[in-house]
LOSEMAR-703012 format. One record per residue (C-alpha): x, y, z; residue in one letter; residue number from 1. Coordinates in Angstrom, 3 decimals, decimal comma, padded with zeros to 6 digits. Layout:
[[X; Y; Z]; 'A'; NUM]
...
This chain:
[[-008,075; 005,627; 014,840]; 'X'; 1]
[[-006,989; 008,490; 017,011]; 'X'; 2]
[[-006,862; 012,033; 015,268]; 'X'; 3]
[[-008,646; 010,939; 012,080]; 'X'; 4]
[[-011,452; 012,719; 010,997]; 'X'; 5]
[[-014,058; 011,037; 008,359]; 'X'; 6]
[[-015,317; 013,251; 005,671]; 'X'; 7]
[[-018,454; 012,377; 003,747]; 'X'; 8]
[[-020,768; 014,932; 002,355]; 'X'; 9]
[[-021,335; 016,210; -001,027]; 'X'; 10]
[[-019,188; 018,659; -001,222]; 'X'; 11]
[[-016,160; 015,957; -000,928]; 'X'; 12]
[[-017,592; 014,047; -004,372]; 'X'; 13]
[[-015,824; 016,039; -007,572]; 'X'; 14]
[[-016,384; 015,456; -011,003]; 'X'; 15]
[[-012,745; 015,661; -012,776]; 'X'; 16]
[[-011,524; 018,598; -010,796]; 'X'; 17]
[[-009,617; 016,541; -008,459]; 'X'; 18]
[[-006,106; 017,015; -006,549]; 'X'; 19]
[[-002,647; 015,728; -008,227]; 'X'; 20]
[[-001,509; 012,778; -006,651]; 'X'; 21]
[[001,603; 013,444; -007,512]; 'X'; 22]
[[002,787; 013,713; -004,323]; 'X'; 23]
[[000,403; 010,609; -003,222]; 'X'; 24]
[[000,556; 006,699; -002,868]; 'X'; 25]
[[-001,631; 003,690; -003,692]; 'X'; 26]
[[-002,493; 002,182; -001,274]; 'X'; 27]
[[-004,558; -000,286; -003,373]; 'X'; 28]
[[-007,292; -000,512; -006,330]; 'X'; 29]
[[-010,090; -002,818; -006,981]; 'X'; 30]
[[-013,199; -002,746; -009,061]; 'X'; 31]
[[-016,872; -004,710; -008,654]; 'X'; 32]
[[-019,904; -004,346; -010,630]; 'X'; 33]
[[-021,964; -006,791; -012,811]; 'X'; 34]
[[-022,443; -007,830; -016,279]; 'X'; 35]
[[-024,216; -004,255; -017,271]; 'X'; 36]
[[-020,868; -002,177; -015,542]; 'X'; 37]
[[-017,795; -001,787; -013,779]; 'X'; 38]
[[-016,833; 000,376; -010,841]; 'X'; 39]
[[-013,336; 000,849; -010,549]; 'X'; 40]
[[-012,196; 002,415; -007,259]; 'X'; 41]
[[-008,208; 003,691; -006,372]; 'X'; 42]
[[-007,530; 004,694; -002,879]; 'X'; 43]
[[-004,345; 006,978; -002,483]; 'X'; 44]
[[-003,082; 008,046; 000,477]; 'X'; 45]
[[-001,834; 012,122; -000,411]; 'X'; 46]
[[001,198; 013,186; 000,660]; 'X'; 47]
[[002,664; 009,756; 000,432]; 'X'; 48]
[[004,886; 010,378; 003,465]; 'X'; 49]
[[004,846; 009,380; 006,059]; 'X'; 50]
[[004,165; 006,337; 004,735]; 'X'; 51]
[[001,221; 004,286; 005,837]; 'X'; 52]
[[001,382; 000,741; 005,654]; 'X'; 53]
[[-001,216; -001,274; 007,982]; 'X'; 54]
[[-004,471; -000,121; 005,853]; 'X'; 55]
[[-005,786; -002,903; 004,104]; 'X'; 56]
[[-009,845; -003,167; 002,794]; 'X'; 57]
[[-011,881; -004,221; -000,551]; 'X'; 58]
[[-015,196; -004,204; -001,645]; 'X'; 59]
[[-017,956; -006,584; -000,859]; 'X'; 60]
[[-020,548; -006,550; -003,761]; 'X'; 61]
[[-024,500; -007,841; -002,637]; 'X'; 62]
[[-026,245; -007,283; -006,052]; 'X'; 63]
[[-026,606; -003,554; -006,819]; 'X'; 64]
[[-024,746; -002,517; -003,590]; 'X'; 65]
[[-020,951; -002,400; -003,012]; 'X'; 66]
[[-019,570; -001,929; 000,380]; 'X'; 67]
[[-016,135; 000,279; -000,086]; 'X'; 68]
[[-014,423; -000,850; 003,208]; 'X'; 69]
[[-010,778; 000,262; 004,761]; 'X'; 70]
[[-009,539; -001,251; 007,747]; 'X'; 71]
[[-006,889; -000,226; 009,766]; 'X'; 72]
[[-006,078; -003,141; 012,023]; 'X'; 73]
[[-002,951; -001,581; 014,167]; 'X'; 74]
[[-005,460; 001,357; 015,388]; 'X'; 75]
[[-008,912; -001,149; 015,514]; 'X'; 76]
[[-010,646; 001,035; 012,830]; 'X'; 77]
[[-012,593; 000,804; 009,768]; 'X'; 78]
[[-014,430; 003,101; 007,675]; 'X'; 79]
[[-015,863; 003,415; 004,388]; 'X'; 80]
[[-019,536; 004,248; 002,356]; 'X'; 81]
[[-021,614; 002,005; 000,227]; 'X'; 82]
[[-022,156; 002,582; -003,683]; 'X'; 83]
[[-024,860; 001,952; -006,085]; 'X'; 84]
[[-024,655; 002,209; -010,059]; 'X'; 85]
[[-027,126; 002,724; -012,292]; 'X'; 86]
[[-027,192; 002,499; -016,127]; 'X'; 87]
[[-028,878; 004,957; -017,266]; 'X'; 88]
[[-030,943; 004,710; -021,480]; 'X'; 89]
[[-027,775; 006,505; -022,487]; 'X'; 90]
[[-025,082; 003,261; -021,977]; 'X'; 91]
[[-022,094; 005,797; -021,437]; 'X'; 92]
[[-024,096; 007,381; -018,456]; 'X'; 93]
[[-024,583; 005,997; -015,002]; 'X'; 94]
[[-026,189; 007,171; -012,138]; 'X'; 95]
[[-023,807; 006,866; -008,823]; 'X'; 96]
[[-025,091; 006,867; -005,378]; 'X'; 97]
[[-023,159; 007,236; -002,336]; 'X'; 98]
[[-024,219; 006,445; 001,085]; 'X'; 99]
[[-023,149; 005,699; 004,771]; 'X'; 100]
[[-021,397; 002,292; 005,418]; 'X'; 101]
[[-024,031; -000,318; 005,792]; 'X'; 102]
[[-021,980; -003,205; 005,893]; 'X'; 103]
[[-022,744; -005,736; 008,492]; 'X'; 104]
[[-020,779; -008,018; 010,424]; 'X'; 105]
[[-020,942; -011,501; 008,364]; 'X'; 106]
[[-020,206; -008,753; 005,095]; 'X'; 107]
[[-016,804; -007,057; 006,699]; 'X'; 108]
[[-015,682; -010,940; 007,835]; 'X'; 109]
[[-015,300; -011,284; 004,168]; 'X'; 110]
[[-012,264; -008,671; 004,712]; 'X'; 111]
[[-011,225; -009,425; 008,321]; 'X'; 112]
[[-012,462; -012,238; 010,897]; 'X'; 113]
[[-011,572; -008,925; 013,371]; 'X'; 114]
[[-013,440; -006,441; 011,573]; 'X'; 115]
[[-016,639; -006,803; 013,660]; 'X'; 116]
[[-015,013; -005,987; 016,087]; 'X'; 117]
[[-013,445; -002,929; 015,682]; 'X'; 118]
[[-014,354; 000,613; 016,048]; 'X'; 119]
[[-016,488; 001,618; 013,865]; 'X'; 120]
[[-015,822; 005,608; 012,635]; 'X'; 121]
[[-017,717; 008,240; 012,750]; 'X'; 122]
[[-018,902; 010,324; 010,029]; 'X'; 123]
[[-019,887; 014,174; 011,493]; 'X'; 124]
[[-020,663; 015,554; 007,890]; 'X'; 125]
[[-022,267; 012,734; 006,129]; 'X'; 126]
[[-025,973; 014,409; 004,864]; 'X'; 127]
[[-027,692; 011,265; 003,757]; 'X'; 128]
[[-027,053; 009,910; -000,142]; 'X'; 129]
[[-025,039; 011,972; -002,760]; 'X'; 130]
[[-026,181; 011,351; -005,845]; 'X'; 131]
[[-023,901; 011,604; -009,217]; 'X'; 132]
[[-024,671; 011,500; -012,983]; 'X'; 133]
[[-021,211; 010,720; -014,900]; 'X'; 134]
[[-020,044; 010,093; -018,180]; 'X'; 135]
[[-018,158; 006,699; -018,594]; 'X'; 136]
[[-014,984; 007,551; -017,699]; 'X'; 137]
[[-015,106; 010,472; -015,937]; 'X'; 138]
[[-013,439; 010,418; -012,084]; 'X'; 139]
[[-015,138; 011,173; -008,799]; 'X'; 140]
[[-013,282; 011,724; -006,058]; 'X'; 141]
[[-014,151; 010,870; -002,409]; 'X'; 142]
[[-012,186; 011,883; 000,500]; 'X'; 143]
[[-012,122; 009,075; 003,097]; 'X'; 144]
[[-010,145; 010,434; 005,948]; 'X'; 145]
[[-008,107; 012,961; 007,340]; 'X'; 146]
[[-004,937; 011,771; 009,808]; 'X'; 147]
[[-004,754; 015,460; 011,689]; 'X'; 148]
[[-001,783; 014,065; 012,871]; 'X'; 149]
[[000,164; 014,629; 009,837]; 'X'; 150]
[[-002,875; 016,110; 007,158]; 'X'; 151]
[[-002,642; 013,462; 005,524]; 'X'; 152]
[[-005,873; 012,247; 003,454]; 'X'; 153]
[[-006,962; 009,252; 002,087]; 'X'; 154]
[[-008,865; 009,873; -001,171]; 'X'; 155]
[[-010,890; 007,311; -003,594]; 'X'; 156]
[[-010,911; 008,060; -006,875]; 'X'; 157]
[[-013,779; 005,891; -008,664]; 'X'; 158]
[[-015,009; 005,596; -012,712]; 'X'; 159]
[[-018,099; 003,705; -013,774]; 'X'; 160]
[[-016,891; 001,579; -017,441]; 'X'; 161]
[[-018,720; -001,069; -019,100]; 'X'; 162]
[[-017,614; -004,319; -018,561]; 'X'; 163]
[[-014,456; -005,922; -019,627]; 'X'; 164]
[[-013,242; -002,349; -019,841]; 'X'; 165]
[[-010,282; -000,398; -017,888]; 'X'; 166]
[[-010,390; 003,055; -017,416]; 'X'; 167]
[[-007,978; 005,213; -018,733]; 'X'; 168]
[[-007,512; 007,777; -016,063]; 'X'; 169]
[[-008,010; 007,638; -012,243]; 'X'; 170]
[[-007,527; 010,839; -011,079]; 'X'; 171]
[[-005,258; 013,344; -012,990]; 'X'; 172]
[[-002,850; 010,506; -014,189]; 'X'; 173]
[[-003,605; 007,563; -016,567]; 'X'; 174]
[[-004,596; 004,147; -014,842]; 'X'; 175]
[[-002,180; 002,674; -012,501]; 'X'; 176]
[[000,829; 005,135; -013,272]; 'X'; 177]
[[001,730; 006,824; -009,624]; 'X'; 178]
[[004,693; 008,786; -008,623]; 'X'; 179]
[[006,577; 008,132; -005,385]; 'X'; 180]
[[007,622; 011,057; -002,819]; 'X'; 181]
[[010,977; 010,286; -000,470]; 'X'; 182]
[[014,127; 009,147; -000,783]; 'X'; 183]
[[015,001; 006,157; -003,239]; 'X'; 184]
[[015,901; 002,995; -001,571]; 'X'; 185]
[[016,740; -000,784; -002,546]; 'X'; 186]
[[013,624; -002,866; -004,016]; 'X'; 187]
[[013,053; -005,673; -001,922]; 'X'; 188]
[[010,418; -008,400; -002,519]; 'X'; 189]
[[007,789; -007,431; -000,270]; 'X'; 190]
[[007,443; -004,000; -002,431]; 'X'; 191]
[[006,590; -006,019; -005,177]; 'X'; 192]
[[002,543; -006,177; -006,131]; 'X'; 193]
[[000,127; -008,356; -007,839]; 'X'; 194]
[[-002,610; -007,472; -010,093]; 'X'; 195]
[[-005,541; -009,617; -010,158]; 'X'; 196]
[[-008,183; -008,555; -012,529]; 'X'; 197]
[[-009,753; -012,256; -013,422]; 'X'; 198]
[[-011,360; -013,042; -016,744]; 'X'; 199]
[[-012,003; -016,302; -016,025]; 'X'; 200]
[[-011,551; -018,451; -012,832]; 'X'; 201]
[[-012,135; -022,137; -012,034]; 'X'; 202]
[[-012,194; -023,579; -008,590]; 'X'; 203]
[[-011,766; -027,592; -008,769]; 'X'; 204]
[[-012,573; -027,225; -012,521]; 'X'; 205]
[[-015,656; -024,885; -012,305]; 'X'; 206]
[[-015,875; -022,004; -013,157]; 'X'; 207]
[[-016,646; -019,474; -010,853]; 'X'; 208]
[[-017,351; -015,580; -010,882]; 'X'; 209]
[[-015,682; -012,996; -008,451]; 'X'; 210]
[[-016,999; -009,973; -008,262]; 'X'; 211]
[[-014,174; -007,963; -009,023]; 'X'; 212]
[[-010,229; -007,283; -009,127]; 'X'; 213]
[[-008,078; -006,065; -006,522]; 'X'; 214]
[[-004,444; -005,105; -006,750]; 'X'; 215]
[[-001,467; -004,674; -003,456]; 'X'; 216]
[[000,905; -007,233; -001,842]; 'X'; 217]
[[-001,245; -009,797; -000,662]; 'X'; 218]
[[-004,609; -009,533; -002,750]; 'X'; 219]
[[-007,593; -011,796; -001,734]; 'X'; 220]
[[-010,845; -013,342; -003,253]; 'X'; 221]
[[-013,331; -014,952; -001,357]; 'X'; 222]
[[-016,003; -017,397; -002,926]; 'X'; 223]
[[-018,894; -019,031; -001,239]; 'X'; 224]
[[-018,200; -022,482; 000,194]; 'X'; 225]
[[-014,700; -022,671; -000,949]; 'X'; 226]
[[-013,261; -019,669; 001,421]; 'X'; 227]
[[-011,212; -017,250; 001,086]; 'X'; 228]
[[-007,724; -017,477; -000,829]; 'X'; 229]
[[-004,753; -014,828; -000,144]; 'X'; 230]
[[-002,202; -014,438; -002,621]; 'X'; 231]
[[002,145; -013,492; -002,051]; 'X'; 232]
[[005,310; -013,407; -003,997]; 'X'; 233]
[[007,089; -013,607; -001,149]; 'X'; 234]
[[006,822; -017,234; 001,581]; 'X'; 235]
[[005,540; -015,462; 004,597]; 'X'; 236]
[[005,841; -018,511; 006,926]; 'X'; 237]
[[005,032; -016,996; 009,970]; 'X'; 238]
[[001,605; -016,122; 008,629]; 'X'; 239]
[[000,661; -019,866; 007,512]; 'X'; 240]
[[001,448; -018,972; 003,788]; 'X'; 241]
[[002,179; -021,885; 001,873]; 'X'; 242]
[[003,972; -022,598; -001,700]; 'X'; 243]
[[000,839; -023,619; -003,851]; 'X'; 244]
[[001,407; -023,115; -007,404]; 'X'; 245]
[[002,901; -020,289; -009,669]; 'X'; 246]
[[002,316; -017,145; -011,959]; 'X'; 247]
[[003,220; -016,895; -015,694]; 'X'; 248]
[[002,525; -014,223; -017,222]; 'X'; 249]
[[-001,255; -013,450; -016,944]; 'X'; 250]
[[-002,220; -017,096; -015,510]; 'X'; 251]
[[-002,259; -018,198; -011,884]; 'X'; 252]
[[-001,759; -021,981; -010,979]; 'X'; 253]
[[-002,060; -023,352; -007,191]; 'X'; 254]
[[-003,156; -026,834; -005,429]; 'X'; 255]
[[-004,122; -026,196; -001,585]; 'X'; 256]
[[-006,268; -028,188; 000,383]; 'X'; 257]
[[-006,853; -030,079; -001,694]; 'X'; 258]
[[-008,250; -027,432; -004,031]; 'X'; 259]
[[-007,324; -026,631; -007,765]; 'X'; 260]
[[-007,461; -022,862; -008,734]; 'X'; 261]
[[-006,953; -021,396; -012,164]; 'X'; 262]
[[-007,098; -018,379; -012,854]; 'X'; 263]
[[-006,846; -015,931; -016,075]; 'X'; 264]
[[-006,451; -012,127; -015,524]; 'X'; 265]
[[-007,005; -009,275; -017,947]; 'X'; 266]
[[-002,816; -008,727; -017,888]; 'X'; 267]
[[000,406; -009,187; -016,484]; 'X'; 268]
[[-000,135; -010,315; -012,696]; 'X'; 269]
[[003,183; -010,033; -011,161]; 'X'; 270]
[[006,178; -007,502; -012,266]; 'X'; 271]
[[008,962; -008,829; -014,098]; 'X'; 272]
[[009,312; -011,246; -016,140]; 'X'; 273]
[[009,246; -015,082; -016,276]; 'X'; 274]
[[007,568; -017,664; -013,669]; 'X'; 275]
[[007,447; -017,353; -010,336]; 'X'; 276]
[[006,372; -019,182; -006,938]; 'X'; 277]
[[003,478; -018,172; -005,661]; 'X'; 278]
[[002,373; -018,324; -001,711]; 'X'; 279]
[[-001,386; -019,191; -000,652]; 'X'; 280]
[[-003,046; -018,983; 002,527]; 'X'; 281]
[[-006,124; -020,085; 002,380]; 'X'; 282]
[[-009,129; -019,846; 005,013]; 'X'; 283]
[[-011,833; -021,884; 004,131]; 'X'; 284]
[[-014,374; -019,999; 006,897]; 'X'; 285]
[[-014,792; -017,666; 005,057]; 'X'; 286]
[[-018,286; -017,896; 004,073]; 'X'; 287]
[[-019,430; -015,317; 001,487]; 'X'; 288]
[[-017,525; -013,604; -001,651]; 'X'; 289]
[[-015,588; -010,946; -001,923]; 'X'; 290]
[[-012,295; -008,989; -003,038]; 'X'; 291]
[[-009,855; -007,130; -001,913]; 'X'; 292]
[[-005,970; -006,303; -000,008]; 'X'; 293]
[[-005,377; -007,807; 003,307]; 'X'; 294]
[[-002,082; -006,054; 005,757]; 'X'; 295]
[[000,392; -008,769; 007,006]; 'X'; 296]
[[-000,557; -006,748; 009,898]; 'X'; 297]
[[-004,379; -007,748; 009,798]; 'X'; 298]
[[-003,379; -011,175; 009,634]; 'X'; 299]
[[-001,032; -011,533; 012,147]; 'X'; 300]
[[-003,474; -009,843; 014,774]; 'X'; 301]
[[-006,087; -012,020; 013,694]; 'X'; 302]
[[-004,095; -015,379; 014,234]; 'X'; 303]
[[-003,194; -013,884; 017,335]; 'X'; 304]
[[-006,351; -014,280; 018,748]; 'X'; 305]
């Protein structure tokens, strides 16, 4: 990614004392843990414009370890840090640990068949593992990258909960709320986001775990020897998307290839109200589990090749 700058050190991890995002934009938010916590991460591009569309990325959680991954697949980038959490005698304290990126190919295939090979970035001021004690609750905040092009950063904003819990504030603001810089302009359908945070999932009528939630346009979970399965409002035909099933309310519904998916998440999945359609493309090479937000510009480079 030409004039980006990666910033990891210690000094870029702040407990509460972080920026407004008021003139920021979510780019996406997901969460992983295990049945003793959960890690909830929002990534904000700050300011919001220009606006930055092509970053997509989740998290890919191997036991105690989560890989936070971004990848930018119009520049052949990706960047991120791996995360540990630790619950400490005290259940509303946790021990976080940051380090570099130690994600390895077969792990960032879980987010892109490309990934692997892409650039990989560098990070000039990471000092080896940064290590956090927080209340549950309280917000770190990690500064990703810096675009010198425009100044722009993009900054993670992460809270350790217990599980089954949502956090109340990311950042400055409460959970989710975000204000939008620019001018206003007609909604269209592609704007519109879903919000997968599963409870309870079954794949062919068993039940299954993910290991964790991810929220943006077209939202992904992977699971071991079923694939992955990438979810839109909107038909998407020239990306292989297919009409599946449908979302009511808080439940998702689909039949493709042959597979039967329910799913149950922890609140409204789609905005508005009443049914609608949903679109699934699913890759069944995917081999190991994961979560995340996929760019219709990851995808179409990777059926490209």
């Amino acid at each position: 990614m030409n004039g980006s700058k990666m910033l990891f050190s210690i000094l870029a991890i702040l407990v509460m004392n972080v920026p407004s995002f008021a003139q920021g934009r979510r780019l996406m938010t997901n969460s992983g843990g295990d049945n003793t916590y959960s890690l909830f991460f929002e990534t904000v591009v700050e300011p919001a414009e220009p606006e930055i569309k092509q970053i997509g990325g989740g998290v890919i959680v191997k036991g105690k370890q989560i890989h936070v991954v971004m990848i930018d697949a119009e520049n052949r980038g990706y960047f991120g840090y791996d995360v540990t959490t630790e619950v400490l005698p005290d259940p509303n304290m946790y021990r976080i640990t940051f380090g570099e990126l130690t994600a390895d190919a077969d792990a960032l295939r879980v987010l892109s068949d490309d990934a692997p090979s892409y650039k990989r970035l560098a990070t000039p001021d990471w000092g080896g593992p940064a290590v956090r004690t927080i209340r549950r609750g309280e917000v770190l905040a990690l500064t990703l990258l810096v675009k010198n092009r425009t100044g722009q950063k993009i900054v993670d904003y992460l809270t350790a909960v217990k599980p089954g819990e949502q956090p109340r504030q990311l950042g400055p603001l409460p959970f989710n709320r975000v204000q939008e810089e620019g001018m206003p302009r007609d909604f269209h359908a592609d704007d519109a986001w879903l919000d997968v945070r599963p409870e309870s999932i079954t794949v062919d009528g068993n039940s299954v775990r993910t290991p964790g939630s991810a929220s943006g346009a077209l939202p992904f979970f992977s699971i071991p020897n079923q694939g992955r399965f990438i979810l839109s409002l909107t038909p998407q035909p020239a990306l292989g998307f297919r009409k599946a099933g449908e979302i009511r309310g808080s439940t998702i519904n689909f039949t493709i290839n042959g597979h039967s998916v329910s799913l149950v998440s922890s609140g409204r999945i789609a905005p508005g109200h009443g049914p609608f359609n949903l679109y699934v493309l699913h890759q069944p090479d995917w081999a190991r589990g994961g979560v995340g937000v996929v760019s219709p510009n990851q995808l179409s480079r990777q059926q490209a090749r």
